[in-house]
C-alpha positions in Angstrom: 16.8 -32.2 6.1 14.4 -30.6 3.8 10.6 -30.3 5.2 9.5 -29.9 1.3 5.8 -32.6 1.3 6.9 -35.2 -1.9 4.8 -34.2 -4.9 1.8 -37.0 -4.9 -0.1 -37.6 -8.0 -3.4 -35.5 -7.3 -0.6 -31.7 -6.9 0.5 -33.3 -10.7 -2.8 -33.9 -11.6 -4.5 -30.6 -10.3 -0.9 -28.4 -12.2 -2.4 -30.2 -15.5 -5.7 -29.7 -15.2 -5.1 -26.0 -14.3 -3.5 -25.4 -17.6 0.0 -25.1 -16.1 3.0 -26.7 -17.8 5.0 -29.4 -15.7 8.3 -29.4 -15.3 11.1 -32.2 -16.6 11.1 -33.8 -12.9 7.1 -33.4 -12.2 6.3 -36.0 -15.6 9.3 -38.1 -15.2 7.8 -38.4 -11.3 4.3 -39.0 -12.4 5.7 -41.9 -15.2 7.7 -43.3 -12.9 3.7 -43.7 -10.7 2.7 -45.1 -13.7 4.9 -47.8 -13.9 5.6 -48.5 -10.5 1.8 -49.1 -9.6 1.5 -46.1 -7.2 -0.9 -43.8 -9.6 -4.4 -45.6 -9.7 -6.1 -46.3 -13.3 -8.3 -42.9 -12.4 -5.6 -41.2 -11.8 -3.8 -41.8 -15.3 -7.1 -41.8 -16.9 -7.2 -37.9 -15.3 -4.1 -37.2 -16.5 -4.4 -38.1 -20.0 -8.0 -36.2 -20.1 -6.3 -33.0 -18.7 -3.2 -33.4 -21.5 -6.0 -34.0 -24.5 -8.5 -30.9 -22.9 -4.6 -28.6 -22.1 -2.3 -29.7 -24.8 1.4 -30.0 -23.6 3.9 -27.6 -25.1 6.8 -28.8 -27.0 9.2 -28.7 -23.9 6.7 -30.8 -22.2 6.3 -33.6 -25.1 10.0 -33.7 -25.7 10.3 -34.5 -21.5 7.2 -37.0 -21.5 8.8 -38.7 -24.6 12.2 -38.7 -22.7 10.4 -40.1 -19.5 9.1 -43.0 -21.3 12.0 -44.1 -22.8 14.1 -43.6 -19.3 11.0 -46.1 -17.8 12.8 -49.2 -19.4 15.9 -50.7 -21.4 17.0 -49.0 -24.7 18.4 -51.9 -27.0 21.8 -51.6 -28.3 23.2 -52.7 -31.3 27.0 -53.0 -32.9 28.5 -49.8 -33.0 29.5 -50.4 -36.6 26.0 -50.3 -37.8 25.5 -46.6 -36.4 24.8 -45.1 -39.8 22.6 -47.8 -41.1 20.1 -48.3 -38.4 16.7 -46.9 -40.2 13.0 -47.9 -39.6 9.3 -47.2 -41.1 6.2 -46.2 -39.0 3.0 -46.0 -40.4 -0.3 -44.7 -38.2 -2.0 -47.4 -40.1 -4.9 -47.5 -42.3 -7.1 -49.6 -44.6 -5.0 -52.5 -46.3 -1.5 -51.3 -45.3 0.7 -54.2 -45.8 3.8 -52.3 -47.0 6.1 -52.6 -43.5 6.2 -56.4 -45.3 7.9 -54.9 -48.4 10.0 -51.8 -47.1 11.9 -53.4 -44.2 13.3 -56.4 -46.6 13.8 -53.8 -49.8 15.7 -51.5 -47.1 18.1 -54.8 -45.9 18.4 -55.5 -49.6 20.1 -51.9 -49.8 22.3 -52.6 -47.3 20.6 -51.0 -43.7 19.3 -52.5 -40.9 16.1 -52.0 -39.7 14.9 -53.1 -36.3 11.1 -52.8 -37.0 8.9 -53.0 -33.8 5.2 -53.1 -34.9 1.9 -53.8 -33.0 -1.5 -55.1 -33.7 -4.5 -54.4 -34.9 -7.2 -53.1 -32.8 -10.9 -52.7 -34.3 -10.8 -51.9 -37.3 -7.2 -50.6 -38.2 -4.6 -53.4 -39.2 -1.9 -55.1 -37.7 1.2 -55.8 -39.1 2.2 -58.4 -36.5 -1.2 -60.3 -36.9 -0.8 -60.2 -41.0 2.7 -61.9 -39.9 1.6 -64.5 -38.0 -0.8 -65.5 -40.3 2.4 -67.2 -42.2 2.1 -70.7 -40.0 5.3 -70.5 -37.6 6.4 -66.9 -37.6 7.3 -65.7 -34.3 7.0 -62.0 -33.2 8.3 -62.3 -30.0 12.3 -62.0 -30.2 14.8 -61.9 -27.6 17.2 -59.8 -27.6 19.7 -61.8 -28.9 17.5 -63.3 -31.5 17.1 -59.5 -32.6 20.5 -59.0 -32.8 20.9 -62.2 -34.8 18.6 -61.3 -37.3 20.0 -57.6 -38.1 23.5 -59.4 -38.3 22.8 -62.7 -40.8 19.3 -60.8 -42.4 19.3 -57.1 -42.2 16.4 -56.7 -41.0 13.3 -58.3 -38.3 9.4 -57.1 -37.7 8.8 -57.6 -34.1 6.6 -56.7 -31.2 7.9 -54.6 -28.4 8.9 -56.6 -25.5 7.9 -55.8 -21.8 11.0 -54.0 -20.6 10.7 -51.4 -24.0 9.2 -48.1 -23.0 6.7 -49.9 -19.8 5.6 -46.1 -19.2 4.1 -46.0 -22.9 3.0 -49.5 -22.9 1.0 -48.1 -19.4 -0.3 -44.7 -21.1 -1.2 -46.5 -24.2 -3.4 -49.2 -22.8 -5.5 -46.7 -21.6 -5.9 -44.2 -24.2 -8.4 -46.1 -26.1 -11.3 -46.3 -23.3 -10.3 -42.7 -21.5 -11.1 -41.2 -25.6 -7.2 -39.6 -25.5 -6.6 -41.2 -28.8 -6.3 -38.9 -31.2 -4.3 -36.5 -28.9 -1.2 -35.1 -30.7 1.3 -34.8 -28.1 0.1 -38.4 -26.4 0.6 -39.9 -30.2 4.3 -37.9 -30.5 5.5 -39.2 -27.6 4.1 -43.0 -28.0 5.5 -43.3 -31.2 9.1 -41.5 -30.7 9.8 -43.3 -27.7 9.5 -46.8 -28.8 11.6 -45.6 -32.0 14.6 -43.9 -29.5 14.3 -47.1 -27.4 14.8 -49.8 -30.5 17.8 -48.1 -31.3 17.2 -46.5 -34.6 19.1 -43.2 -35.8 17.2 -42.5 -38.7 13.2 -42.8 -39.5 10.6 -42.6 -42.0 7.0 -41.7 -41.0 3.9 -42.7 -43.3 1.1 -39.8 -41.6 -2.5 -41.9 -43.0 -5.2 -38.7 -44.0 -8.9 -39.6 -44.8 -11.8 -41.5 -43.6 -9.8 -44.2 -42.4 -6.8 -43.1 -41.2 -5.7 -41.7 -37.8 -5.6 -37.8 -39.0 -8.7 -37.6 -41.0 -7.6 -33.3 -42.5 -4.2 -32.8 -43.8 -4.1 -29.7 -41.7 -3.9 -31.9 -38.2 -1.7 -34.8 -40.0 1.1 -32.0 -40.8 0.7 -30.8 -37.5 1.4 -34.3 -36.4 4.3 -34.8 -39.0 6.0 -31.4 -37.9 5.9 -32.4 -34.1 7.2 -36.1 -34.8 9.9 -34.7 -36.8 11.0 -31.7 -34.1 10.7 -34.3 -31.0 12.4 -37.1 -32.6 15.5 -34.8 -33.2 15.9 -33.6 -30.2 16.2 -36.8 -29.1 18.4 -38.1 -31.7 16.7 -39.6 -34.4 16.2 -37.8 -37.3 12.5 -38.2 -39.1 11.0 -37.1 -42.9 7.0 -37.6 -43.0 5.6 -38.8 -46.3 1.5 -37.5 -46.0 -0.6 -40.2 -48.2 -4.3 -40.6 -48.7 -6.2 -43.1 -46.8 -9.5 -42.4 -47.7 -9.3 -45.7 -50.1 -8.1 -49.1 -49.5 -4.4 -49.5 -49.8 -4.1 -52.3 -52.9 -6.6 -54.9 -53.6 -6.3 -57.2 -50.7 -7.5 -56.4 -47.3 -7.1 -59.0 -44.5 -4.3 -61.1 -42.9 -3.6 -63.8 -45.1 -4.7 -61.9 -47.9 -2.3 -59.0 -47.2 0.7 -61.3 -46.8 0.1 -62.5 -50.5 -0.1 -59.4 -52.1 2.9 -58.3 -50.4 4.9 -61.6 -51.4 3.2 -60.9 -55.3 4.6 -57.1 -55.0 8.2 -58.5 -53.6 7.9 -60.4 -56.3 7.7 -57.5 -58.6 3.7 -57.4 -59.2 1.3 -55.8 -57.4 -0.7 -52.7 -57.6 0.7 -49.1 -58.7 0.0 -47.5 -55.2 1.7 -49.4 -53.4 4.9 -49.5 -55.3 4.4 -45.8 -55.3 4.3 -45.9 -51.6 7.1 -48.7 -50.7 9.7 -46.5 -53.2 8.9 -43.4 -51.8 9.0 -43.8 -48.2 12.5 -46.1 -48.8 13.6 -43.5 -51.7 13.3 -40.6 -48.9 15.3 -43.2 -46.4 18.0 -43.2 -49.2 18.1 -39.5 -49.6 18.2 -38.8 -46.1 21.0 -41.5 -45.5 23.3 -39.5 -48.8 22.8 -42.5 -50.7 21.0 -40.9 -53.8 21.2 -37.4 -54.3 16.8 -37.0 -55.5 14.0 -38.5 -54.5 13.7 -40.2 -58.2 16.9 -42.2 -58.1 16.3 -43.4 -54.4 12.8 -44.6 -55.8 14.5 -46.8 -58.4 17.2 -48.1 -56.2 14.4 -49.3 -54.3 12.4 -50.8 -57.4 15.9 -52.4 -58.0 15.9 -54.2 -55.1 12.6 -55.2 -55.2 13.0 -56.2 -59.3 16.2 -58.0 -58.8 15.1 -61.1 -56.1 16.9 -59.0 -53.6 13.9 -57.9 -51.5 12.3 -61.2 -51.8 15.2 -63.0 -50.6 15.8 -61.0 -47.3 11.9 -61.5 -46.7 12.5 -65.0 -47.0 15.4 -65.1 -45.0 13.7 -62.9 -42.1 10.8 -65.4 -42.0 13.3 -68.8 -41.6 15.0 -66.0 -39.0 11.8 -65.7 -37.2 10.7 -69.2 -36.7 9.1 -70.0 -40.1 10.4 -73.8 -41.5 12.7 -73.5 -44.0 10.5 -75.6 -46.6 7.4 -73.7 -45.7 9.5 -69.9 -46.2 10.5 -71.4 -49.5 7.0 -72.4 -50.9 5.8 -69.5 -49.8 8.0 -67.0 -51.7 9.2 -69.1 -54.5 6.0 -71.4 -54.8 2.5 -71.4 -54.9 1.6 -69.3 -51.4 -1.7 -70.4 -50.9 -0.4 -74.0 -50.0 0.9 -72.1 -46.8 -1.4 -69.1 -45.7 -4.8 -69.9 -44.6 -7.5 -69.4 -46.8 -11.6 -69.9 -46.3 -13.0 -72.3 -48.9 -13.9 -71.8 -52.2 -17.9 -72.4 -51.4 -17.1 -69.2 -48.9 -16.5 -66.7 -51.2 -19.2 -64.5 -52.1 -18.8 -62.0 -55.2 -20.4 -58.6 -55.3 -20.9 -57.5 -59.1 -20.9 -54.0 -59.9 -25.0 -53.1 -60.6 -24.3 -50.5 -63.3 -22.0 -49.7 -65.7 -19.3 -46.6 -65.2 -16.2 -45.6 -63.5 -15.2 -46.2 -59.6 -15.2 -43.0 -58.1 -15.1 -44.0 -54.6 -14.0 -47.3 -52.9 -14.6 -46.3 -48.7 -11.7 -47.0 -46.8 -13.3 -46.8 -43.7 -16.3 -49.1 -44.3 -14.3 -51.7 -46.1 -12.3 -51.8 -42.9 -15.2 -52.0 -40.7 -16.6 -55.1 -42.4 -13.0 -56.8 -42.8 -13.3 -56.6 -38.8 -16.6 -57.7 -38.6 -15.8 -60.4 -40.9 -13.3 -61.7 -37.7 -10.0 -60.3 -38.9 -9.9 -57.8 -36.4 -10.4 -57.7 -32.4 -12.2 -55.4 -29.9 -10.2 -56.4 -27.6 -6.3 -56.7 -26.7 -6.6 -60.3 -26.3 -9.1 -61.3 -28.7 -8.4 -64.3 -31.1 -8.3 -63.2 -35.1 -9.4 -65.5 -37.7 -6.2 -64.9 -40.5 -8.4 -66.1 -43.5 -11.2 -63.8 -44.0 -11.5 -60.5 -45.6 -11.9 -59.2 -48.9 -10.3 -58.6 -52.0 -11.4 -55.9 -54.2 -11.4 -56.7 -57.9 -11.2 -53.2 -59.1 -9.8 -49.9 -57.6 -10.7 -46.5 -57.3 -10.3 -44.9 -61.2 -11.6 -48.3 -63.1 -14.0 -48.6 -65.5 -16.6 -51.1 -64.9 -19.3 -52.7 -66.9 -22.7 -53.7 -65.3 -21.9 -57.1 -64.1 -18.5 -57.5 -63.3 -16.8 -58.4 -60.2 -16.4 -55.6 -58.1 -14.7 -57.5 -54.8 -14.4 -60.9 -53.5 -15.5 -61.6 -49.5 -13.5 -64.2 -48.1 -16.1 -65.3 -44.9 -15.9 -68.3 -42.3 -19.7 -68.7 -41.6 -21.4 -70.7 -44.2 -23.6 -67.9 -45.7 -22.1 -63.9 -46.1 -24.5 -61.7 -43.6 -26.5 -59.3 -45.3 -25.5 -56.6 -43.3 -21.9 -57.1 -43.9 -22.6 -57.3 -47.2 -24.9 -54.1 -47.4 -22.2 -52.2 -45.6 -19.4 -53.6 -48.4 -22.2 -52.8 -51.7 -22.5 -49.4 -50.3 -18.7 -48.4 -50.0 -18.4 -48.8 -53.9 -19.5 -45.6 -55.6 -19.8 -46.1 -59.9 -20.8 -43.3 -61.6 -20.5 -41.9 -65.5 -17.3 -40.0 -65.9 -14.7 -40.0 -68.2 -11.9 -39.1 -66.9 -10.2 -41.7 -64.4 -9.4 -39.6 -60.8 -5.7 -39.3 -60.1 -4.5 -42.0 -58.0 -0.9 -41.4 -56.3 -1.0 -41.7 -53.0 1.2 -39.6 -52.1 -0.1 -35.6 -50.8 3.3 -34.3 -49.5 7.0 -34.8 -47.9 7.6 -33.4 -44.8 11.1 -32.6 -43.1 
């Protein structure tokens, strides 16, 4: 009988804060604390602080990853669809609705996706709160009903459930109000582990750099891209990073309702250049990685394809009736006129900022459009906050366009009878016109990563 004391929380805690790295055993012990109940909130809140102030080395994120996964049920799928499970994550920005267009193009080309997505917190968007602005879409999916919708659809956008990675789920709740955020190896290992739990062999990360994304310098997003893409191979899923700018909205439309419809108009085969530019990269890099298409240029068109031809548009629809939404409803709303489904303010509650001088859009900021979309009650401060899915705003004219002294600039889609000034400040001031003539480059894309 060994007279070895069990390792307790505080000898973990006091290893990390010393600078030391812990073994495989020591941070599978200390998640299994976490989700059994045994470590105290101060305790995990000490932990994270001594991981963001120490770092963890790439052994360690690998194991902590690893741990997390191990703390719940990984979710199996046919064995026949080994070499077409993919997926998209994005670390979210300003107006990024294009999880609503990838996951149906890449079901239209044939994969499966099984896209587990989260919500919005502040000011950063949600893709499952955007969804369930579309009146009876359902985001929580049993297993089965998971499986049913990869076999008949090719494809579902869903939130975790409580047996997927609890050990993340318990880390990541307190993150936000310990300041551990933005700490690489915490990020890595929240974002790989969900992906190695949902099953999927092949993934495609959208890294957000500017004022409104999570990396705000390209140097620390491909830091972040390089670490993603090393720990999710050693772990079995192999991962490409596209690097695109978020330091301006992402499309016109920013908002839940309002994202939905813009997405529906791109599936459709509208919408703005950017993000077509965006939604056939990332799936064009899928393609390449997958052997479909030999360059990035004919994976981008096989995409457009599917998006051109109905295809796309179809599988969205058929992942909505999948997901709860009435069949007559699903229908208006991608075949119809949209706007007799999605919530929408009234037309008395739509205030129009006009641009006060004539000359070219040099800046539309991200981060402060965001801010007042959130203000405006589209977003929540906290977890369980209620969103109002009509509000938000819907710029007019992008970044690059020339504008004359009076135009529309952006609409504000508000609730309360009269816009607040501040809110309304805040939105005049993120538009920046000046006299140039040349129009700024506007692809989205910086880089590819693999």
């Amino acid at each position: 009988m060994s007279n070895t004391a069990p390792i307790t929380c505080p000898d973990l805690l006091r290893k990390k804060r010393d600078g030391h790295e812990l073994t495989e055993e020591e941070i599978e012990l200390f998640i299994n604390y976490v989700v059994n109940g045994v470590a105290e909130d101060c305790q995990i809140g000490a932990m994270l602080m001594a991981i963001y102030l120490n770092g963890l080395s790439e052994k360690e994120t690998i194991n902590l990853t690893k741990s997390m996964v191990n703390s719940g049920e990984k979710l199996e799928w046919n064995t026949k669809w080994e070499n077409l499970l993919v997926d998209k994550h994005s670390t979210g920005g300003c107006g990024d609705k294009i999880s609503l267009i990838l996951a149906p193009a890449l079901a239209a080309c044939g994969f499966k996706v099984p896209m587990m997505s989260g919500r919005g917190l502040e000011h950063t968007g949600g893709t499952l709160d955007k969804l369930e602005s579309i009146p009876g879409f359902r985001v929580e999916l049993t297993n089965s009903e998971m499986k049913a919708a990869l076999e008949t659809v090719g494809c579902f956008i869903a939130g975790t459930t409580s047996t997927l990675s609890p050990g993340d789920r318990e880390l990541y709740k307190r993150r936000d109000i310990t300041a551990t955020v933005d700490s690489i190896p915490l990020i890595v290992a929240s974002i790989v582990s969900k992906k190695v739990a949902e099953g999927t062999k092949t993934l495609i990360m959208d890294v957000k750099v500017g004022s409104a994304g999570f990396m705000k310098s390209e140097v620390t997003a491909r830091d972040l891209a390089s670490k993603l893409i090393k720990v999710s191979a050693s772990l079995g899923v192999q991962t490409r990073a596209v690097l695109s700018t978020m330091d301006s909205p992402i499309g016109h439309n920013v908002g839940n309702a309002l994202e939905v419809a813009e997405a529906i108009e791109c599936l459709r085969g509208g919408g703005p250049d950017d993000i077509r530019e965006l939604v056939t990269t990332l799936g064009g890099v899928v393609l390449q990685m997958k052997g479909r298409v030999k360059t990035l240029d004919e994976g981008k068109n096989v995409i457009l394809n599917a998006i051109k031809s109905g295809e796309a548009l179809k599988k969205f629809q058929s992942m909505l009736t999948c997901q709860g939404v009435v069949k007559k409803v699903a229908t208006e709303l991608c075949q119809g006129n949209m706007w007799t489904v999605l919530p929408a303010v009234a037309p008395g509650q739509i205030t129009v900022i006009k641009a006060p001088i004539s000359g070219r859009i040099v800046e539309v900021d991200a981060l402060q459009v965001a801010k007042a979309v959130w203000k405006l009650g589209a977003g929540r401060s906290k977890a369980a906050e209620p969103i109002d899915y009509s509000v938000g705003v819907k710029l007019v004219h992008l970044k690059g366009d020339r504008v004359e002294k009076g135009d529309d600039l952006m609409e504000i889609h508000h609730k309360s009878p009269k816009l607040s000034s501040s809110i309304r400040k805040q939105l005049e001031d993120s538009f920046v016109i000046q006299y140039a003539l040349d129009k700024p480059v506007q692809s989205p894309i910086i880089t590819i990563i693999s």
